[in-house]
N, C-alpha and C positions, 0 to 999 in steps of 0.2 A: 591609819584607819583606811580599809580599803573603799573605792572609789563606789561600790556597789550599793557602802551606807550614805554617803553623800553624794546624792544623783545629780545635784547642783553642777560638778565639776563636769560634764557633755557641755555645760553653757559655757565656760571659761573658755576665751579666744584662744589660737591656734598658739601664743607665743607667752601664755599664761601659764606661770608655772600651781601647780596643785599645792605644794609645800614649800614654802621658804624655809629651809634647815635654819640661816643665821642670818640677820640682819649684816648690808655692807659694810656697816661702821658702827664700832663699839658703843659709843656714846655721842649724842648732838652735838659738841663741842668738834668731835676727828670731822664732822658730815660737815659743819658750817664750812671749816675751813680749807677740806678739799674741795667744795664746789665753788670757794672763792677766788681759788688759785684756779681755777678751771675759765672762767666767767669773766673776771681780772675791770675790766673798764669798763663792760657792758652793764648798764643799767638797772639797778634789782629791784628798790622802791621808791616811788614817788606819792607823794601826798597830794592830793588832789580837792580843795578849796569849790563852797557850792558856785565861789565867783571862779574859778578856774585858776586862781592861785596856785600857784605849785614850786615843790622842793624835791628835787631827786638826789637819790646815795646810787654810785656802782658798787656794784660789792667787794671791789675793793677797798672803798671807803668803809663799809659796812665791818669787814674783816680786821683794819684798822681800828677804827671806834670801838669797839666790840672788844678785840683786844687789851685795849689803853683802858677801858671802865673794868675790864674785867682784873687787872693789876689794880687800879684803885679800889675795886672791893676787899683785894687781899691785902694790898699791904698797905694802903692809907686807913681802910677802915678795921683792919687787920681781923677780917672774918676766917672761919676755918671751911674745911670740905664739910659740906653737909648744914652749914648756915643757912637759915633761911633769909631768902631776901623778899620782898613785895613788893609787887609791880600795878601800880594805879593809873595808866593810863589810856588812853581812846587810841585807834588809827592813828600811827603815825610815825614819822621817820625814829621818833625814839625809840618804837616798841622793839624792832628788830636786834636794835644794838643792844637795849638793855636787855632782852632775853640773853641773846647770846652770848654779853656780857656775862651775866648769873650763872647759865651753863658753863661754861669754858672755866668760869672760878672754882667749877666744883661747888657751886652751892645749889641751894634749891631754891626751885622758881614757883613763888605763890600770885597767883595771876588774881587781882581784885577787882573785882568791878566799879569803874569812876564815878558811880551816880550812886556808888551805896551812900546811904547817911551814915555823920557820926557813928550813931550806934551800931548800926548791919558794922562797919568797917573794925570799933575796938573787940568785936565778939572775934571777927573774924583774925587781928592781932592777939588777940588773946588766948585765941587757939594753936596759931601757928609759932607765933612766939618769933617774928622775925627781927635779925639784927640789923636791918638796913630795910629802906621805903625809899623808892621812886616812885613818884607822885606829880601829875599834870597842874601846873599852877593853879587854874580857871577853878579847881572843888577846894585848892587848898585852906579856903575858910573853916571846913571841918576838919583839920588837922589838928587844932589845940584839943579840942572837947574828944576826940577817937582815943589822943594817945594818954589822956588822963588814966587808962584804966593799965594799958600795958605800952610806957614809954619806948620807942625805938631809937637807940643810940645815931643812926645815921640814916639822913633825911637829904635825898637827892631830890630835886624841883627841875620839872622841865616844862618845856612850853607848847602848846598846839602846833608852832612854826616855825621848828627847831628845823637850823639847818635848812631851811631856804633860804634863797638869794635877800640880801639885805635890805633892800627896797621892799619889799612882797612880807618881807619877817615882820620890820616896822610900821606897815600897815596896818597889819595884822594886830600888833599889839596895841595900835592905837584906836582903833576899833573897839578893841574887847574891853580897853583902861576906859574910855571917855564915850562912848556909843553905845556899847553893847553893859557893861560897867560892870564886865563879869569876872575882874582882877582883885581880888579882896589881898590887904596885905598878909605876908606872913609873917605870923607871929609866935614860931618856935626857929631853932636854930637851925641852918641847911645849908644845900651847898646846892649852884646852877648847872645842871647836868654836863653843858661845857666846858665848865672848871670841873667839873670829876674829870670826865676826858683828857682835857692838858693835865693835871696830875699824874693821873695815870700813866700818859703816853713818857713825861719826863721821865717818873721813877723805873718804867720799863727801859727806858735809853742808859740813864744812869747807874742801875745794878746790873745792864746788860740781861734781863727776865728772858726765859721762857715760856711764855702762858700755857704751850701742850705740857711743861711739867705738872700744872694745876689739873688738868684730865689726866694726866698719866696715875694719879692716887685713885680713879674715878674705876670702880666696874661697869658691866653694863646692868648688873641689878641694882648699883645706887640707885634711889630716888631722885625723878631730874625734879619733877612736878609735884607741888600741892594743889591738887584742882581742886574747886571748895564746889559742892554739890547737894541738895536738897536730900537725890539720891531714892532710893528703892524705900526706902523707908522715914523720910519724913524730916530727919533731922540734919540742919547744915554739917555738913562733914568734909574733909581733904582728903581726896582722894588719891592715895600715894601713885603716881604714875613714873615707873623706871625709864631711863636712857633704853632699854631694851625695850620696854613696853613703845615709846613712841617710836623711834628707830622701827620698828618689825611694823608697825600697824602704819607707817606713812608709806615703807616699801608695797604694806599688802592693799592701801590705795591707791597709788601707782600702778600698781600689776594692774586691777581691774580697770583703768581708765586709757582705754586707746587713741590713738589718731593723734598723741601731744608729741610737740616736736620738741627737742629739749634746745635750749635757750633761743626759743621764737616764740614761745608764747606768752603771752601779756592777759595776766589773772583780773578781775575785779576780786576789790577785798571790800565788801560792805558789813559784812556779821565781823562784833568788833573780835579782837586776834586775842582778847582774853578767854573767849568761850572756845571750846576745846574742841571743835572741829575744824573751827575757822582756824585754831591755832595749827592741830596737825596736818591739815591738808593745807590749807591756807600758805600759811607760813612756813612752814620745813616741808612739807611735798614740793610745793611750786617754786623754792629755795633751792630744793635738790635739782629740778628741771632747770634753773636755770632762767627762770620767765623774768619779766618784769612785774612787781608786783606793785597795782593801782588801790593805796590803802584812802579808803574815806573816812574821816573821823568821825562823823554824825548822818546817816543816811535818812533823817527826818529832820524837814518832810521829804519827800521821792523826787524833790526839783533837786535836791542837794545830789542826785546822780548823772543828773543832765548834762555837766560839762564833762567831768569823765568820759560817757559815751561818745560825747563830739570828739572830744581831741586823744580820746586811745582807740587803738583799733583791737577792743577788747575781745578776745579769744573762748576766754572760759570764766566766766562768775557760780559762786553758791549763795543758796539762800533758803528763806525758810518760804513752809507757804504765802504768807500774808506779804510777801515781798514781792514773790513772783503775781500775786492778785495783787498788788497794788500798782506796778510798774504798768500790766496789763491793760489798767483805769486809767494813767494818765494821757491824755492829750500827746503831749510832745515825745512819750516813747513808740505809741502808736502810729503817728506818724514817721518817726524813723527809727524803726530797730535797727538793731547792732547787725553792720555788713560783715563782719567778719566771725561772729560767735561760732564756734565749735557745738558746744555743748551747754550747758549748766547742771548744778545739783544741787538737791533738796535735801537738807536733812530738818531735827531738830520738831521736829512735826508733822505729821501725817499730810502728803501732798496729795489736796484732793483734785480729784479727777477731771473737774471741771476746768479748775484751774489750769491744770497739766494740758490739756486740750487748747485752750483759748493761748496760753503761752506758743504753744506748738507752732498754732495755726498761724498766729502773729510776727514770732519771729524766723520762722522754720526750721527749727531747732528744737530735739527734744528735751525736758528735763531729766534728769537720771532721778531717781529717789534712793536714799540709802538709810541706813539704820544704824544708828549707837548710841550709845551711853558716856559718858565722864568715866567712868568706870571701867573700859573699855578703849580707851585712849581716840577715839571713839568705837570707830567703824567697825561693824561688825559683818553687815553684808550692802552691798550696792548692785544698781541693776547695770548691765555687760551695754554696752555701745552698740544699737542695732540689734540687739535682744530683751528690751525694754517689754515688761508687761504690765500693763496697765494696775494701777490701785495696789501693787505688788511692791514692798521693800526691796527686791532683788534676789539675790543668790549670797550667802556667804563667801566671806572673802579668802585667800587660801591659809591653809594652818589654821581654822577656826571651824570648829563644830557646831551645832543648832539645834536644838528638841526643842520640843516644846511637851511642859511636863503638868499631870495633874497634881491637884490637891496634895497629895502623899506622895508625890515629887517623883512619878514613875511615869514613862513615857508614854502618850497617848498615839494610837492606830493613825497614822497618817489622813488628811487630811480633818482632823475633829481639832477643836481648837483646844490650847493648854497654856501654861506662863512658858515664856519661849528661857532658856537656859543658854549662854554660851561661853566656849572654851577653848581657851586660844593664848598665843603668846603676849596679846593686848590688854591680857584683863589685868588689872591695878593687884599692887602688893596687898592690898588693903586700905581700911581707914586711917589715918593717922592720930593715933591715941587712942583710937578708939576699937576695941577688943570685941566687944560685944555688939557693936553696931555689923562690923565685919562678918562676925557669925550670922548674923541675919540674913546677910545677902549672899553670902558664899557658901556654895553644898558641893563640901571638898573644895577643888578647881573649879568646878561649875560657878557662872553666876549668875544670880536670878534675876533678871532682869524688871519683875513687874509689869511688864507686858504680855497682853494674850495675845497670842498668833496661831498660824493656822501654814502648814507645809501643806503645795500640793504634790502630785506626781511625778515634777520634775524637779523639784525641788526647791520651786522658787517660795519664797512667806512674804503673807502678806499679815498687818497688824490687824486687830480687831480692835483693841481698844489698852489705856491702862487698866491693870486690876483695881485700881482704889476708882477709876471713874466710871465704873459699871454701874447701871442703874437696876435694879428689879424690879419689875413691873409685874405685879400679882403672878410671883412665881417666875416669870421670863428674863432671862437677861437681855438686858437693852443696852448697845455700844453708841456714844454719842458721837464717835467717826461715822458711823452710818446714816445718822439722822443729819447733821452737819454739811456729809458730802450730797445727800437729796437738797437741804435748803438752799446751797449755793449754786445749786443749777436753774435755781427761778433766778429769773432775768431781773425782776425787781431789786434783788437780795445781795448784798456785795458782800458781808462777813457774817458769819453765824457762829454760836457756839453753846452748848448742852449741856444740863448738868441737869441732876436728878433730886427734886425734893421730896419732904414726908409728905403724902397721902393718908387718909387713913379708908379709903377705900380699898387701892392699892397696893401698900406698904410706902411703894414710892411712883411719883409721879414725874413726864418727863416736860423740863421747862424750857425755853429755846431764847437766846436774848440776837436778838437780829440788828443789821446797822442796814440801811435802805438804800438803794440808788431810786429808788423811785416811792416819794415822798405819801402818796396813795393809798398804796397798798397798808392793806388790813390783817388785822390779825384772822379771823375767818376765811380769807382768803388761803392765807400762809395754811394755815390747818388742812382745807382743803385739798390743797398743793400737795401735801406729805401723802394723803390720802390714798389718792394715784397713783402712791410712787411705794407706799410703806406699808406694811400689817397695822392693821387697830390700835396694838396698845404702845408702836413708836409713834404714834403722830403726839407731837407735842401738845398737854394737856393746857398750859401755859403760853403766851409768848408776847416777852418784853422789847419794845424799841430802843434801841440803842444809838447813840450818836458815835459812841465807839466802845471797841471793847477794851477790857485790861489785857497789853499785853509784858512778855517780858522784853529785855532790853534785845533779844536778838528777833521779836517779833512774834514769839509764839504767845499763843493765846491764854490767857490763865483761868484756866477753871476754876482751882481753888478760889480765886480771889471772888468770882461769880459765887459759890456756895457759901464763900465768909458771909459775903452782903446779904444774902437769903437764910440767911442763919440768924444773922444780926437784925435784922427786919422781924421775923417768926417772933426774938424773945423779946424786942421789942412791944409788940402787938399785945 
């Protein structure tokens, strides 16, 4: 496509390539292992404890382990290529091994969320149909009730303090058994992830294994990932993500991110490494560098980040907004931001401006914002190092196309806003099973993202809102990113967030549910406030006090759940 349609590519740094033709390595399994043999004793993750407790893997350990579970998937639990396996766990020294473990077997990696209940979790087995669970002790009291509906033959159990030193482990455990009393027994049959290990490691010494024979059957359009995803359209679904898909879209986050030194940088990992940014940038970007990576397994509340910053001289962290506004809030970050930070990045939710500003100004550092989808493995554009524009998602990343299209799916006049559309080597094979869900989101290659945006002249887009959270207001459309980023700029106001109810003056009316730093303030006030700042019919007709809001587990904020309750209240009434 020539550079003339993508005027984005002027902003790409001087050693940024426009096109990746082919990702370096065929499939995650070739990537792991050459940068381990690259990296060898140098330190890759460590688990870091809100007391400062800690367990570090080199990557040579990592490559090791990794290896030895990944012969235990094949030939103790005797999976094939294209098994699926399910991976239930928080931050932590496990996550790395068993990923790469699951890849390297040739199976596929279904990444679960640890806080799902019973039921989110057998809907989510019952979909995916996995032969094997790895699973963090601390939830495994819903393990009997999940697997009732679709049993999984093998059941690997591992622990928050896997693999630290044995003083700091048994702590640990003793804590969580008699203190915290968060160890429920288990009561289906399993095995302790460091006995999968030694399995593994013996029957690989003893049959003499090669585990690159286990990728060698692998393409790079296998399926690596079931990412499981709400999605453009509503309904939980797995997102098939190929070895090419993440491979291509980790190299075309790399490309965009300058000034990293490769194996001197030391990442924070707070968004946990099953959500699909954290995962591909997170974990295989900062894998491929070479960094150390500082994984947390619970980052609430925000004191649970405090030893980290003390004792790493952390480089580069991501996050979502309500993360970088929270950190902002506290006390002891205030006092001492991070001497060493590079950079950080936003994704996962619109980084309002307020926020981006006050982070800035604090640590002297800017945030980057970038944009993706699950769908999309994620990224689809980020904003360039020192070409950062404000309230802006950035510029597309290279190999990836942008429009943004109307109603009848045909491209709108540059700068009017449209549902943004992207095309690229990252977008997912599809849904998994699901035929028709696919068709909805996919026009041709194109995928529709759900989101309205807005290109300007240079190329950069900036979001306006989701299509499903638009509000209309007697005929107008109302983005609740817009009213959201005016409320968090009152000094009183720490989190906000919008959603749109029936009117019947109106059609629909806009409601605002606010959380306070300054206990006072009124709602008249707050109205006011938008006044100044907003046309007539955004200023919130409504607005509710909040102690907090709903969000999800990597911090974003959830509307839906706001409109359940306003829904559930109305037919109540």
């Amino acid at each position: 496509m020539s550079d003339n349609l993508r005027p984005w590519t002027a902003f790409y740094g001087p050693s940024v390539r426009t096109e990746i033709e082919k990702a370096q390595y065929r499939t995650v399994g070739d990537m792991i292992s050459a940068i381990a043999q690259m990296y060898d004793k140098k330190p890759a993750f460590t688990t870091c404890l809100p007391n400062g407790m800690n367990g570090t893997l080199t990557f040579r350990q990592v490559e090791e382990m990794s290896d030895s579970l990944a012969v235990y998937l094949r030939e103790t639990c005797s999976l094939k290529k294209g098994d699926r396996v399910a991976l239930q766990v928080p931050n932590g020294l496990s996550f790395p091994i068993a990923a790469f473990a699951i890849l390297k077997a040739g199976c596929v990696l279904v990444n679960v969320n640890p806080l799902y209940t019973a039921e989110e979790m057998a809907h989510q087995f019952d979909d995916a149909e996995p032969q094997a669970l790895i699973v963090v002790d601390v939830f495994s009291e819903k393990l009997a009730e999940a697997l009732k509906a679709h049993p999984v033959p093998n059941i690997i159990v591992t622990q928050v303090a896997e693999f630290f030193p044995a003083m700091p482990r048994g702590i640990v455990r003793l804590v969580q058994k008699h203190w915290d009393k968060t160890l429920a027994p288990i009561t289906v049959p399993h095995t302790r992830f460091p006995d999968a290990v030694d399995a593994g490691r013996k029957a690989k010494s003893t049959a003499n294994i090669s585990v690159a024979d286990y990728r060698a059957e692998l393409s790079a359009d296998d399926v690596a990932c079931l990412q499981y995803t709400g999605g453009t359209t509503g309904v939980s679904k797995g997102a098939m993500l190929t070895h090419s898909n993440l491979m291509m879209n980790m190299e075309q986050a790399m490309e965009m991110i300058s000034g990293v030194e490769k194996g001197k940088e030391v990442a924070l990992t707070a968004l946990p490494l099953y959500h699909i940014f954290a995962f591909t940038v997170n974990l295989l970007g900062f894998y491929y560098l070479g960094a150390r990576n500082i994984l947390i397994p619970n980052p609430r509340p925000l004191q649970n980040l405090k030893r980290a910053f003390e004792n790493y001289p952390i480089t580069w962290m991501s996050g979502v907004n309500t993360l970088f506004n929270g950190l902002s809030n506290e006390v002891w970050f205030q006092d001492s931001p991070p001497k060493h930070l590079k950079f950080a990045s936003a994704g996962g939710m619109a980084l309002q401006s307020s926020v981006a500003e006050r982070w800035e100004k604090m640590s002297g550092k800017p945030v980057l914002e970038g944009y993706g989808l699950t769908e999309s493995s994620p990224v689809i554009t980020f904003n360039p190092l020192g070409k950062t524009r404000a309230g802006s998602i950035g510029i597309p990343v290279p190999s990836t196309e942008l429009r943004c299209l109307n109603e009848e799916g045909k491209e709108v006049p540059q700068g009017e806003a449209g549902e943004l559309a992207a095309r690229g080597p990252q977008i997912m094979k599809g849904y998994w099973n699901k035929p028709e869900e696919t068709a909805k989101t996919m026009l041709g290659d194109w995928l529709l993202t759900g989101d309205i945006g807005v290109m300007d002249a240079n190329g950069y887009f900036s979001i306006v809102d989701r299509k499903k959270d638009m509000v209309l207001v007697s005929g107008f459309n109302v983005y609740p990113n817009e009213i959201e980023d005016c409320l968090v700029t009152h000094p009183g106001i720490l989190e906000a967030a919008v959603i749109g109810v029936p009117d019947g003056a109106s059609g629909e009316a806009v409601k605002a549910y606010v959380v306070l730093s300054d206990q006072s303030l009124k709602s008249d006030a707050i109205r006011a406030y938008c006044k100044d700042h907003l046309t007539g019919y955004k200023v919130p007709k409504m607005v509710e006090f909040r102690e907090d809001l709903p969000k999800s587990n990597v911090g974003k904020i959830l509307r839906k759940d706001l409109r359940n309750e306003e829904l559930a209240a109305r037919n109540a009434a």
